[in-house]
PDBQT receptor file of N, H, CA, C and O in Angstrom, charges set to zero:
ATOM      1  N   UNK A   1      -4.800 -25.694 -12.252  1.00  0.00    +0.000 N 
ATOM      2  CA  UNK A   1      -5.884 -25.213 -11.434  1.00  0.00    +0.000 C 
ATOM      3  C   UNK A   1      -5.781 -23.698 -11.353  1.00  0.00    +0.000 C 
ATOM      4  O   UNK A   1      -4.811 -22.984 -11.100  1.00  0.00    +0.000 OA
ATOM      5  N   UNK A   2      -6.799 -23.459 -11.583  1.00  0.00    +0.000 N 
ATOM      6  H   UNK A   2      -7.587 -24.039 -11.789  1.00  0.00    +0.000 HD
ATOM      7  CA  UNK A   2      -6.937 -21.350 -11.235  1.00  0.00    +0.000 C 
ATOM      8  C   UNK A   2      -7.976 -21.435  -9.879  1.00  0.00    +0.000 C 
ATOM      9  O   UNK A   2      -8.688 -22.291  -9.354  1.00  0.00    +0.000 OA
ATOM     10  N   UNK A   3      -7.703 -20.369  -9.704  1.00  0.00    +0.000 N 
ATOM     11  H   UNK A   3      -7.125 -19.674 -10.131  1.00  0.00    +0.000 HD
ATOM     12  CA  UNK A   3      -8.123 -20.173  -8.117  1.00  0.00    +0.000 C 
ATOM     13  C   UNK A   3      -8.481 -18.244  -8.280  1.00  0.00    +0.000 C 
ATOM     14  O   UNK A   3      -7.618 -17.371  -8.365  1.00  0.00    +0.000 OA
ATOM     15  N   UNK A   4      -9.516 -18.108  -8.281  1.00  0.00    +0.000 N 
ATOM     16  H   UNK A   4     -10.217 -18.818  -8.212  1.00  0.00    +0.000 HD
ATOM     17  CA  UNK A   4      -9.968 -16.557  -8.544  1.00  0.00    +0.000 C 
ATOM     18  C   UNK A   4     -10.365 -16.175  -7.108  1.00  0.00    +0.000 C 
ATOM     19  O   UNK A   4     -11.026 -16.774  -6.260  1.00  0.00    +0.000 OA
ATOM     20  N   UNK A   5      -9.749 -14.987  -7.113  1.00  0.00    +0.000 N 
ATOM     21  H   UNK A   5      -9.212 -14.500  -7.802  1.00  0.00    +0.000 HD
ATOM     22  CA  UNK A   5     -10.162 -14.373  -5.664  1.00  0.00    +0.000 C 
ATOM     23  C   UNK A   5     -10.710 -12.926  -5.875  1.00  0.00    +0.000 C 
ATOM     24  O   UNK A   5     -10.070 -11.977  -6.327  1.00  0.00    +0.000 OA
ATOM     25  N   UNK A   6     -11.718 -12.928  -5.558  1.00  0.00    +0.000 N 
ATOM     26  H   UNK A   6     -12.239 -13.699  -5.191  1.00  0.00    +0.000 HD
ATOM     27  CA  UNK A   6     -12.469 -11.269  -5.282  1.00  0.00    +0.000 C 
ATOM     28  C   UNK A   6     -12.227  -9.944  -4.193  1.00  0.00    +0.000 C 
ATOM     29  O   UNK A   6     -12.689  -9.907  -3.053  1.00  0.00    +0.000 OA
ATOM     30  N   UNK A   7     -11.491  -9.003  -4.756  1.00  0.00    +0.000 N 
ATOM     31  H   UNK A   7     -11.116  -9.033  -5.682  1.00  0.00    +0.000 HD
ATOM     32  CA  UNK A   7     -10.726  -8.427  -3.531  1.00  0.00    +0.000 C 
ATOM     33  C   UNK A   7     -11.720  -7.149  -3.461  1.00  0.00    +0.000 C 
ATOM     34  O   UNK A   7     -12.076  -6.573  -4.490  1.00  0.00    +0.000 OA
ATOM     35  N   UNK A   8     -12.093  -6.795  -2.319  1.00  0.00    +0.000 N 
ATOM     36  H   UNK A   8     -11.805  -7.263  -1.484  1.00  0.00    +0.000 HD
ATOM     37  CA  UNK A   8     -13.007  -5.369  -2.519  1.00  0.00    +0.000 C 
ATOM     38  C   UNK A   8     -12.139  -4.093  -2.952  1.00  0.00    +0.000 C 
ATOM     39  O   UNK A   8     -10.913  -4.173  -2.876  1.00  0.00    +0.000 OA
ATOM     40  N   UNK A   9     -12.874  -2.680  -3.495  1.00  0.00    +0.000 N 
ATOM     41  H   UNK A   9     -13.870  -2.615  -3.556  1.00  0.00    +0.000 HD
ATOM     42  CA  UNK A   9     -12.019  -1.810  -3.778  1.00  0.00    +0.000 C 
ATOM     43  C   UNK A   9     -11.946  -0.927  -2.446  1.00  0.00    +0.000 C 
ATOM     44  O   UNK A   9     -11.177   0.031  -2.367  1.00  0.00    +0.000 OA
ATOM     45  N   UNK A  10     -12.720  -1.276  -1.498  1.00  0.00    +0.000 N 
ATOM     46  H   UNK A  10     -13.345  -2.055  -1.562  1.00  0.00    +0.000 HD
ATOM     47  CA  UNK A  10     -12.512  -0.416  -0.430  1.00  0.00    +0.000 C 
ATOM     48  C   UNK A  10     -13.365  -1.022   0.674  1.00  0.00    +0.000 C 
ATOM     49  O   UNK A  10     -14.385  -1.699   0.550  1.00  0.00    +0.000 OA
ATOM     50  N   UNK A  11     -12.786  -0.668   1.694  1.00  0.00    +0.000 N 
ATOM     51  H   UNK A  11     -11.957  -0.117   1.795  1.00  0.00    +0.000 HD
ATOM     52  CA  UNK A  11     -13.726  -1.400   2.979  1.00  0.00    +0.000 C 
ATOM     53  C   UNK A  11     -14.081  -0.363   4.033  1.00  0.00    +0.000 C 
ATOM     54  O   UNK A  11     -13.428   0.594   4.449  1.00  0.00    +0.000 OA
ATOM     55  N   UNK A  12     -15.424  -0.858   4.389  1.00  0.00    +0.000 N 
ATOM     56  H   UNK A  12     -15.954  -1.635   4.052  1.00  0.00    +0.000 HD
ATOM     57  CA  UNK A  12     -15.714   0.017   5.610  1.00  0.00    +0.000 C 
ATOM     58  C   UNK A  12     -14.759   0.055   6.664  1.00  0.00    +0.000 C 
ATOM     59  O   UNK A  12     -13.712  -0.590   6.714  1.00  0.00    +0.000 OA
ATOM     60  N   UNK A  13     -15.317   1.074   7.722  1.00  0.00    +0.000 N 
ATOM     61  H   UNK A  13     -16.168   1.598   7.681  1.00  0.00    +0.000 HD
ATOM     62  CA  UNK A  13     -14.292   1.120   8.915  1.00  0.00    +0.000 C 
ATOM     63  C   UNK A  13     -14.257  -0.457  10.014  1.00  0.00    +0.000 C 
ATOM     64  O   UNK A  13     -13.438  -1.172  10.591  1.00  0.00    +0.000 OA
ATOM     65  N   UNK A  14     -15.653  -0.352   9.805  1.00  0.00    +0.000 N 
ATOM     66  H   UNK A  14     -16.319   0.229   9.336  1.00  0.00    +0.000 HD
ATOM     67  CA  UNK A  14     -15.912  -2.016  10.808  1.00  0.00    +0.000 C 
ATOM     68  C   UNK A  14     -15.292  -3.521  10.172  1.00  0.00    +0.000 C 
ATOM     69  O   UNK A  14     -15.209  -4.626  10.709  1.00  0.00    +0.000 OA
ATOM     70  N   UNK A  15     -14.877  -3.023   8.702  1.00  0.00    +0.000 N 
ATOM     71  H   UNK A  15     -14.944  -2.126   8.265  1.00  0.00    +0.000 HD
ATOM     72  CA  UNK A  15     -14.210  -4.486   8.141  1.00  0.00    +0.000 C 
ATOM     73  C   UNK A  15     -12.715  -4.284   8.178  1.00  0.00    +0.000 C 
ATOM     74  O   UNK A  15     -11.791  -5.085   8.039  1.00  0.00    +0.000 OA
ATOM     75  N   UNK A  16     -12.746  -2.758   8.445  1.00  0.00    +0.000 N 
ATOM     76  H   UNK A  16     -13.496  -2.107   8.558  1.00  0.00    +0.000 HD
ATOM     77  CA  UNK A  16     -10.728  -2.697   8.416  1.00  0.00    +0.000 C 
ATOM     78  C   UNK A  16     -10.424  -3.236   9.864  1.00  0.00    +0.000 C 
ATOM     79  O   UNK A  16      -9.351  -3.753  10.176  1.00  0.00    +0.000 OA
ATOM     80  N   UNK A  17     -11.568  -3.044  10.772  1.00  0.00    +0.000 N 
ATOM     81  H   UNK A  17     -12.440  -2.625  10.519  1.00  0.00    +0.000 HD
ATOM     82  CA  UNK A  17     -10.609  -3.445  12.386  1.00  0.00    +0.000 C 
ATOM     83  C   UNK A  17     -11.204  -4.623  12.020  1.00  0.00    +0.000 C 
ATOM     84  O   UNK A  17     -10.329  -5.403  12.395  1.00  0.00    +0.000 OA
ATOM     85  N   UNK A  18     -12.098  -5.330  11.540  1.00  0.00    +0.000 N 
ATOM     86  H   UNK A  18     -12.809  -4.696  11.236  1.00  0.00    +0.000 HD
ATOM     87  CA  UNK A  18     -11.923  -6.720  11.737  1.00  0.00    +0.000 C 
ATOM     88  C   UNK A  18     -11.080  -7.459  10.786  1.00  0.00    +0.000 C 
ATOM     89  O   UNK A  18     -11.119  -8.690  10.780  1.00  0.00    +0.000 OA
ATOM     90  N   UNK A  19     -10.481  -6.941  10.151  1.00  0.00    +0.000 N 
ATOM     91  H   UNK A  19     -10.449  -5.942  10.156  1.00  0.00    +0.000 HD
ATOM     92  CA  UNK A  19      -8.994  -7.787   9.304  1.00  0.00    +0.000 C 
ATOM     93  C   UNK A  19      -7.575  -7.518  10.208  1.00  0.00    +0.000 C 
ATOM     94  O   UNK A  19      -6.588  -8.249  10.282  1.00  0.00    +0.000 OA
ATOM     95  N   UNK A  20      -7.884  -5.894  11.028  1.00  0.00    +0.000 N 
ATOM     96  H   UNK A  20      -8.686  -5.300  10.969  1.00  0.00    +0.000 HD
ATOM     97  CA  UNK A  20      -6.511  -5.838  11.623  1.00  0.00    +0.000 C 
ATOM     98  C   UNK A  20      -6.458  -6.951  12.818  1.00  0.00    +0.000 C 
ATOM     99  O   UNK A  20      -5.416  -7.461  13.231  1.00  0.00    +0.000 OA
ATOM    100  N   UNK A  21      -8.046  -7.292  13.395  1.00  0.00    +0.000 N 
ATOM    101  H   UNK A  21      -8.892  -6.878  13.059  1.00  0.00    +0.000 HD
ATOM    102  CA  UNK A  21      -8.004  -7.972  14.843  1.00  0.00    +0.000 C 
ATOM    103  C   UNK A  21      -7.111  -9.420  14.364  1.00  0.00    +0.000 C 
ATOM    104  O   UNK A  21      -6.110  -9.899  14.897  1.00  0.00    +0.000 OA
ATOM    105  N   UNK A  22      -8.072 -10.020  12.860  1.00  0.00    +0.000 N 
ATOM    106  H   UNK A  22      -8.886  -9.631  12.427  1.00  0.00    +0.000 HD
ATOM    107  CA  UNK A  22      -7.488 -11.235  12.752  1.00  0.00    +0.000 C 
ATOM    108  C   UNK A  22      -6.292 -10.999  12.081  1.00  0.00    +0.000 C 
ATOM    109  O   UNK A  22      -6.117 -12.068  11.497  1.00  0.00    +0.000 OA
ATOM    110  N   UNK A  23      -5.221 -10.165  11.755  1.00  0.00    +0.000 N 
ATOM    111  H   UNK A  23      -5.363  -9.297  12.230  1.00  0.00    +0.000 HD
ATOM    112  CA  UNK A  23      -3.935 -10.347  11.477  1.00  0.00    +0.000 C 
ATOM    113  C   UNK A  23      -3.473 -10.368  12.589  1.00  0.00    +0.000 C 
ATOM    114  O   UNK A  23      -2.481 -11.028  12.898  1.00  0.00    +0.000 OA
ATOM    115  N   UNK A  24      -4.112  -9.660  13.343  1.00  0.00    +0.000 N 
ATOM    116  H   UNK A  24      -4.918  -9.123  13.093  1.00  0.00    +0.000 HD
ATOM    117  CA  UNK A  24      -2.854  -9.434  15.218  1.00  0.00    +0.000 C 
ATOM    118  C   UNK A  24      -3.282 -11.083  15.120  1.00  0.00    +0.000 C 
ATOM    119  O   UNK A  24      -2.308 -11.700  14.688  1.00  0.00    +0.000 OA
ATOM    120  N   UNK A  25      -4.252 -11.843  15.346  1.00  0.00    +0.000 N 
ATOM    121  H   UNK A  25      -5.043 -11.342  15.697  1.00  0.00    +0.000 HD
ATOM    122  CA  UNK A  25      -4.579 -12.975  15.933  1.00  0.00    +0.000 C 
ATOM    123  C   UNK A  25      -4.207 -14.247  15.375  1.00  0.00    +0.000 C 
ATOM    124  O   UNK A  25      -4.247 -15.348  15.925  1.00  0.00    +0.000 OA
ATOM    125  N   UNK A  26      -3.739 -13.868  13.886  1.00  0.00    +0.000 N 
ATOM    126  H   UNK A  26      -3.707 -12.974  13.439  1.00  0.00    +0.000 HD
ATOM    127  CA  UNK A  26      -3.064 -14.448  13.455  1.00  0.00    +0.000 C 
ATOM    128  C   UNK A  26      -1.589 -14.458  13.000  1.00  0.00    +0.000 C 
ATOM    129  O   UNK A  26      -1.221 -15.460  12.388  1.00  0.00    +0.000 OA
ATOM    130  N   UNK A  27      -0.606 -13.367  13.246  1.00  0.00    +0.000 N 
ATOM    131  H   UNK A  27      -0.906 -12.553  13.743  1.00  0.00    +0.000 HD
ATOM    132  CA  UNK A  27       0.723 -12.862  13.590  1.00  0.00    +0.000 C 
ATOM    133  C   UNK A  27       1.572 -14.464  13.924  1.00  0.00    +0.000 C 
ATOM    134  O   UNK A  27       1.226 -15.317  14.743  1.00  0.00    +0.000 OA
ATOM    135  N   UNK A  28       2.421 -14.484  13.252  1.00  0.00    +0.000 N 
ATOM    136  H   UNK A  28       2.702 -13.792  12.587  1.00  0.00    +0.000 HD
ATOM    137  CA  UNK A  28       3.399 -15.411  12.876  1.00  0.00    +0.000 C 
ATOM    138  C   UNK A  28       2.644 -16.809  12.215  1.00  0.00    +0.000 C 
ATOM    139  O   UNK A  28       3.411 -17.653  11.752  1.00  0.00    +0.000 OA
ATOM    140  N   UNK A  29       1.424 -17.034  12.167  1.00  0.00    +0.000 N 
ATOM    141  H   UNK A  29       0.801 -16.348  12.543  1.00  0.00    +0.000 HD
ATOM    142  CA  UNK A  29       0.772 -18.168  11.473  1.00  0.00    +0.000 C 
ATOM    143  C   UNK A  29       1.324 -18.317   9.982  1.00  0.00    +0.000 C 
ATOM    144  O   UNK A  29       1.178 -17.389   9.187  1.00  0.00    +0.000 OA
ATOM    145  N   UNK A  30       2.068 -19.700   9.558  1.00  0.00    +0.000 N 
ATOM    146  H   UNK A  30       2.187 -20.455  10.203  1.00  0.00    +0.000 HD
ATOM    147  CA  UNK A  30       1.861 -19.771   8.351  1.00  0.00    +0.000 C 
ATOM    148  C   UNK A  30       1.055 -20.980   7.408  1.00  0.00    +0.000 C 
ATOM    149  O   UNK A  30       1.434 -22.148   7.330  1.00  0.00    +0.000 OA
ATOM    150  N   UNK A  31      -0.179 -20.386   6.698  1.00  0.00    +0.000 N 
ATOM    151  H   UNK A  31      -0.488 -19.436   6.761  1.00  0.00    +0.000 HD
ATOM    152  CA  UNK A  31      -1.071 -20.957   6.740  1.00  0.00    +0.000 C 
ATOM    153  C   UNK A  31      -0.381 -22.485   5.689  1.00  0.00    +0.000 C 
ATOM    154  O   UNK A  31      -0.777 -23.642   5.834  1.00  0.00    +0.000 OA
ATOM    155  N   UNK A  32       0.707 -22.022   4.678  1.00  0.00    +0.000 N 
ATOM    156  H   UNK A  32       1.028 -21.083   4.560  1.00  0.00    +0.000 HD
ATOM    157  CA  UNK A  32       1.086 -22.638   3.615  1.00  0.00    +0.000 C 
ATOM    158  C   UNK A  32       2.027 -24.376   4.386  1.00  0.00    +0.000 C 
ATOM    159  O   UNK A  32       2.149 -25.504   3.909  1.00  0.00    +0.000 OA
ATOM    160  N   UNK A  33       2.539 -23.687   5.852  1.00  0.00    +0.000 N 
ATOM    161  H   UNK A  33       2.440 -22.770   6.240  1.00  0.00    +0.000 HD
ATOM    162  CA  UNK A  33       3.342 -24.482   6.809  1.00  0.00    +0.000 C 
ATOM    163  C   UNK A  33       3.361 -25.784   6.131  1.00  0.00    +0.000 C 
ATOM    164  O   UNK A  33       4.356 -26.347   5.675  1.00  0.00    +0.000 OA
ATOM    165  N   UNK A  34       1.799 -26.312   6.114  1.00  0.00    +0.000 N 
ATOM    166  H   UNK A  34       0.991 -25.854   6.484  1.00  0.00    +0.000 HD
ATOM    167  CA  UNK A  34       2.172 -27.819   5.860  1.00  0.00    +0.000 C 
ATOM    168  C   UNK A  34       1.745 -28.404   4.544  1.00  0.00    +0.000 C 
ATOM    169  O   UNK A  34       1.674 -29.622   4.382  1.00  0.00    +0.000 OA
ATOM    170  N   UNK A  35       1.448 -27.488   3.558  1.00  0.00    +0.000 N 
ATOM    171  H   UNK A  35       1.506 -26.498   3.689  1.00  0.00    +0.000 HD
ATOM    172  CA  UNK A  35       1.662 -27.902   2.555  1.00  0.00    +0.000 C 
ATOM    173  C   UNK A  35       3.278 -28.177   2.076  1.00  0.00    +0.000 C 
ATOM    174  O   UNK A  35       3.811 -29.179   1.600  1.00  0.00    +0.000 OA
ATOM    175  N   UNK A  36       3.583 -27.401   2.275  1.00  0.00    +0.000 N 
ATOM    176  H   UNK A  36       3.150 -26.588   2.662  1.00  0.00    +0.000 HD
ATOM    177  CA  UNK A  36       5.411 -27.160   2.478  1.00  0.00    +0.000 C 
ATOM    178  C   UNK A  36       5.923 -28.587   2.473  1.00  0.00    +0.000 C 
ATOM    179  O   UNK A  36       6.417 -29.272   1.578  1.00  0.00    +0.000 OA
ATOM    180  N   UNK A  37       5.595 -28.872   4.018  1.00  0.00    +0.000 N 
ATOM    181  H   UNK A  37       5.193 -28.315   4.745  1.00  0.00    +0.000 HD
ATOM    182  CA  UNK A  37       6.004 -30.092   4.376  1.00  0.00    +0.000 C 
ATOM    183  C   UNK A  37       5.404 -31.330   3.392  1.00  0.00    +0.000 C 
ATOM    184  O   UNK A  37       6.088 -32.294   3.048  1.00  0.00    +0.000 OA
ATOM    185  N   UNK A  38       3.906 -31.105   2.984  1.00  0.00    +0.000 N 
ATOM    186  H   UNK A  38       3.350 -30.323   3.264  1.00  0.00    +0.000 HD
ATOM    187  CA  UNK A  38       3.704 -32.436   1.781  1.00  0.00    +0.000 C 
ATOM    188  C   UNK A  38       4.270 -32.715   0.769  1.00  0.00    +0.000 C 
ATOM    189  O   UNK A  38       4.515 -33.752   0.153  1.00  0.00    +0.000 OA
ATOM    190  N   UNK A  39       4.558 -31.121   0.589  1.00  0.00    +0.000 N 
ATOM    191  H   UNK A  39       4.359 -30.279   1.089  1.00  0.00    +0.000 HD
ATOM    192  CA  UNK A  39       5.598 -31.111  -0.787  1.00  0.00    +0.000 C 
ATOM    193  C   UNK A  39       6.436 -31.968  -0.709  1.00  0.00    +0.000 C 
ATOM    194  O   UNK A  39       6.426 -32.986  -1.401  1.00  0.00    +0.000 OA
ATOM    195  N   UNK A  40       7.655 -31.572   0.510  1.00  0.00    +0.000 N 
ATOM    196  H   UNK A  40       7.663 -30.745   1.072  1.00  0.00    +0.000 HD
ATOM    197  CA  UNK A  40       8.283 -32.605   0.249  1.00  0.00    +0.000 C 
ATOM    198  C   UNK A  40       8.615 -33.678   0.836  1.00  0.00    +0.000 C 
ATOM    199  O   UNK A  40       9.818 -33.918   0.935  1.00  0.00    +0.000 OA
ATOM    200  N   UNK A  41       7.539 -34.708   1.439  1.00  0.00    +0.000 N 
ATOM    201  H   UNK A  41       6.562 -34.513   1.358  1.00  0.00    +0.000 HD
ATOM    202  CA  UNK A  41       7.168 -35.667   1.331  1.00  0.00    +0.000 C 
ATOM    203  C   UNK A  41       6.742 -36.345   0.192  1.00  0.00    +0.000 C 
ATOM    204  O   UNK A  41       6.328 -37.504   0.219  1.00  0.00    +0.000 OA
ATOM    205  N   UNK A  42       6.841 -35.570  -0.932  1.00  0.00    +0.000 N 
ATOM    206  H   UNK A  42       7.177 -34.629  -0.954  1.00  0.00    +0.000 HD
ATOM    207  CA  UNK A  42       5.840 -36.283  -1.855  1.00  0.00    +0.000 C 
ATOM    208  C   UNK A  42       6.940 -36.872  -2.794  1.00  0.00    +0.000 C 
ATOM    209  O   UNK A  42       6.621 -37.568  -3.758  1.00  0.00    +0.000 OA
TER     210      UNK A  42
């Protein structure tokens, strides 16, 4: 499986505080957590 992701080359000022709000808001989240765990369950 490929998985393509589109990254911008630069962001306005109003999209940089809204990536910093959701990193503060998301700060210690790990999104991969429970794949982890299926892994090895599987």
């Amino acid at each position: 499986m490929t998985v393509e992701v589109s990254v911008p080359a630069s962001l306005s000022d109003s999209a940089k505080e809204a990536l910093e709000s959701y990193r503060k808001a998301t700060a210690g989240d790990d999104p991969r957590a429970e794949l982890f765990q299926a892994a090895k369950g599987a």
